[in-house]
C-alpha positions, 0 to 999 in steps of 0.5 A: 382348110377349115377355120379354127374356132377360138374357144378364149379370147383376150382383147386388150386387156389391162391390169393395174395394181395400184400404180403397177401396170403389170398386163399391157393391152394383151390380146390373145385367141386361144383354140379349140382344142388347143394346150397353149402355155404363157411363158415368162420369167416372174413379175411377167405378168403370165399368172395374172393373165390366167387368173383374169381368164379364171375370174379371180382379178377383174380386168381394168380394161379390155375384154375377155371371151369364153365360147363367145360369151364376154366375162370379162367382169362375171364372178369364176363360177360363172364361166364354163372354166376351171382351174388347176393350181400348184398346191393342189387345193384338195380338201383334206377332210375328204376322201379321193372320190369325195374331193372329185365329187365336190363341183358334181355336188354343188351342181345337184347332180345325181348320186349314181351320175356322181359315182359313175363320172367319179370312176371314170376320172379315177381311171382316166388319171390312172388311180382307178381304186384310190377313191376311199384313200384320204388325201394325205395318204397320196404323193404329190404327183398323185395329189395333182392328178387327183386335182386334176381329175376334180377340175375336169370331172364338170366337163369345163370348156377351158382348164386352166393349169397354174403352174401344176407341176412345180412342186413335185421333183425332177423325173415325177415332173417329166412323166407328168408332163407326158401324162398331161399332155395325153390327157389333154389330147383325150379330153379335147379341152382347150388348156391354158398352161402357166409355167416359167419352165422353157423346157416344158413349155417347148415340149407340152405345147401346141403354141407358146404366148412368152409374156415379158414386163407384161406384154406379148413378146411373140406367140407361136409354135415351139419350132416357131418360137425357137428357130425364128425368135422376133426379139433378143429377148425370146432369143436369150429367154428361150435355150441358149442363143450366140446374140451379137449385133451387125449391120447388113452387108449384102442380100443374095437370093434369101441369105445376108452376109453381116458385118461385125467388128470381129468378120463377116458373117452369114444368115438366112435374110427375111424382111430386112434390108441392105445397111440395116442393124440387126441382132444375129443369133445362132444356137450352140448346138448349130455352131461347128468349130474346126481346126481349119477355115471351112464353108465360106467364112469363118471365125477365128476364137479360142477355146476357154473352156470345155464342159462334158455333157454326155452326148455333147461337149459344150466349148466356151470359146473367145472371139477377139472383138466380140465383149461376150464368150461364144458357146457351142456344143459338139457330139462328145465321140466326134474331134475334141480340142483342148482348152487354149486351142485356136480354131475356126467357129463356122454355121449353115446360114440358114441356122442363123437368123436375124433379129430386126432393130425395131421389131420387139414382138409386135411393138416398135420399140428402138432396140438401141434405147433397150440395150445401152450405151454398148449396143450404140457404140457397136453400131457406130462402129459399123456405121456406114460412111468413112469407117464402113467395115 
């Protein structure tokens, strides 16, 4: 199999802003070819990443490569890097072609080279005859493909994409991120996207670095990121995720049954062990609730609430014992309940997958420390010894 070549490169790379350590030794390879996106909720630390990529802040630490080249401290137009930004950052003095021509320009290039290269980001973004159009005769969507364009008319070896998309509307969004997404594929340059968007992260990416008080908590595929999240933060932070603590009850070729106050329950197992305190998560969609006890176990609830959702009903169910309401979402054309019902909740248990007390990403930070006096109490309780479940 033919080994990737990493195009970035992060290696343990600080910033400090003032006393604020707001990037914590991150390291990173991002590569050829690649539309990797840093996910993270605001404060994460994600855009400050990508402007130390892009030139704009100099790190405090670390090193940062590009092609194999470090520019950890070169000035931006010094990396073979371009950036795309939220307010689009046009010129509005200047025509549509004028504003792709700019970085050609600057770089001496030939008038007839311009003019040829110009029209084909013009067709490429699919505005073939906008070129004399003024800048504030554009849409948004169109003003940020026109950004676009300019940014990747210098062939840049990594376009750096800061939030694009976050100033245009619902549906306007969606198209552009297909239309992103294929533009990507056609250039074969390496992206790297910055968003606060699950949705579009999980749907434009090849991989998803999720950034959380300015550290990696996991990198991985999208399938990798949803299915098997290495903390309860990327469990919560990405969709919706049933999280409850247990301890490991018993361990049978690849699957775990777990002891909780309110039953057992099962889980596909990896990497733990007998008596050890997890976290267990399960999706809603993932979650079948019956009016009998099916599979081999069950949980008894009750339904509080039922919200229509078109294709699904989301049922917001009580479990005695257990502090938070549990969510599951069923095909609205299959067997309703009522608010009030007694059912059964019951998974695969191989949809549920277990979080590892110590494990937070790739730092090992006592789980128990990060959620409270709450999280104690329960592993007391389940604690084995006289009081064992």
């Amino acid at each position: 199999m033919e080994e990737k070549k990493i195009m970035v490169e992060l290696k343990h790379v600080d910033k400090f802003f003032g006393e604020n350590h707001v990037v914590k030794d991150i390291s990173l390879p991002v590569y050829q070819g690649e539309f990797l996106t840093i996910l993270g909720s605001s404060g994460s630390g994600k855009t400050t990443t990508l402007r130390m990529i892009g030139g704009f802040d100099k790190p405090n630490g670390g090193e940062i490569f590009v092609a194999g080249y470090n520019v950890a401290h070169k000035e931006p137009f010094e990396r073979d890097v371009n950036t795309v930004f939220q307010n689009y950052a046009l010129f509005p003095h200047m025509t549509v072609a004028e504003n792709i021509a700019y970085g050609l320009r600057m770089k001496h290039v030939p008038k007839q080279e311009i003019k040829k290269r110009v029209n084909e980001m013009l067709e490429l973004v699919q505005l073939k005859d906008f070129g004399p159009r003024q800048i504030s005769e554009l849409s948004g969507g169109q003003k940020q493909r026109i950004a676009i364009a300019r940014a990747v008319v210098n062939d840049p070896k990594v376009l750096l994409l800061d939030e694009p998309l976050g100033a245009l509307d619902l549906k306007l969004r969606k198209q552009m991120q297909f239309e992103l997404k294929c533009l990507q594929k056609k250039l074969g340059i390496t992206f790297i996207y910055v968003t606060h968007d699950q949705e579009e992260a999980l749907s434009m990416s090849d991989r998803i670095a999720i950034m959380h008080d300015g550290c990696l908590e996991q990198v991985g595929t999208p399938a990798e990121i949803y299915e098997r999240p290495v903390s309860r933060f990327v469990a919560d932070f990405i969709g919706e995720s049933n999280v409850f603590a247990g301890k490991i009850k018993s361990l049978n070729q690849g699957f775990a049954e777990i002891a909780t106050p309110f039953g057992t329950v099962q889980s596909i197992a990896d990497k733990v062990r007998e008596t050890e305190e997890v976290y267990v998560s399960i999706r809603p969609e993932k979650v079948s609730i019956s009016s009998e006890s099916q599979g081999t176990f069950s949980l008894k609830g009750r339904i509080n609430e039922q919200i229509y959702r078109g294709a699904t009903i989301r049922f917001v169910l009580s479990i005695p014992g257990m502090e938070k309401e549990f969510k599951a979402d069923m095909p609205s054309n299959g067997l309703l309940f009522t608010t009030g019902d007694d059912v059964y909740i019951h998974w695969a248990p191989q949809d549920a997958f277990l979080i590892r007390e110590k494990l937070i990403g790739d730092r090992d930070t006592d789980v128990v420390a990060l959620q409270g006096e709450h999280t104690k109490a329960v592993f007391k309780e389940l604690s084995i010894g006289e009081k064992s479940i």
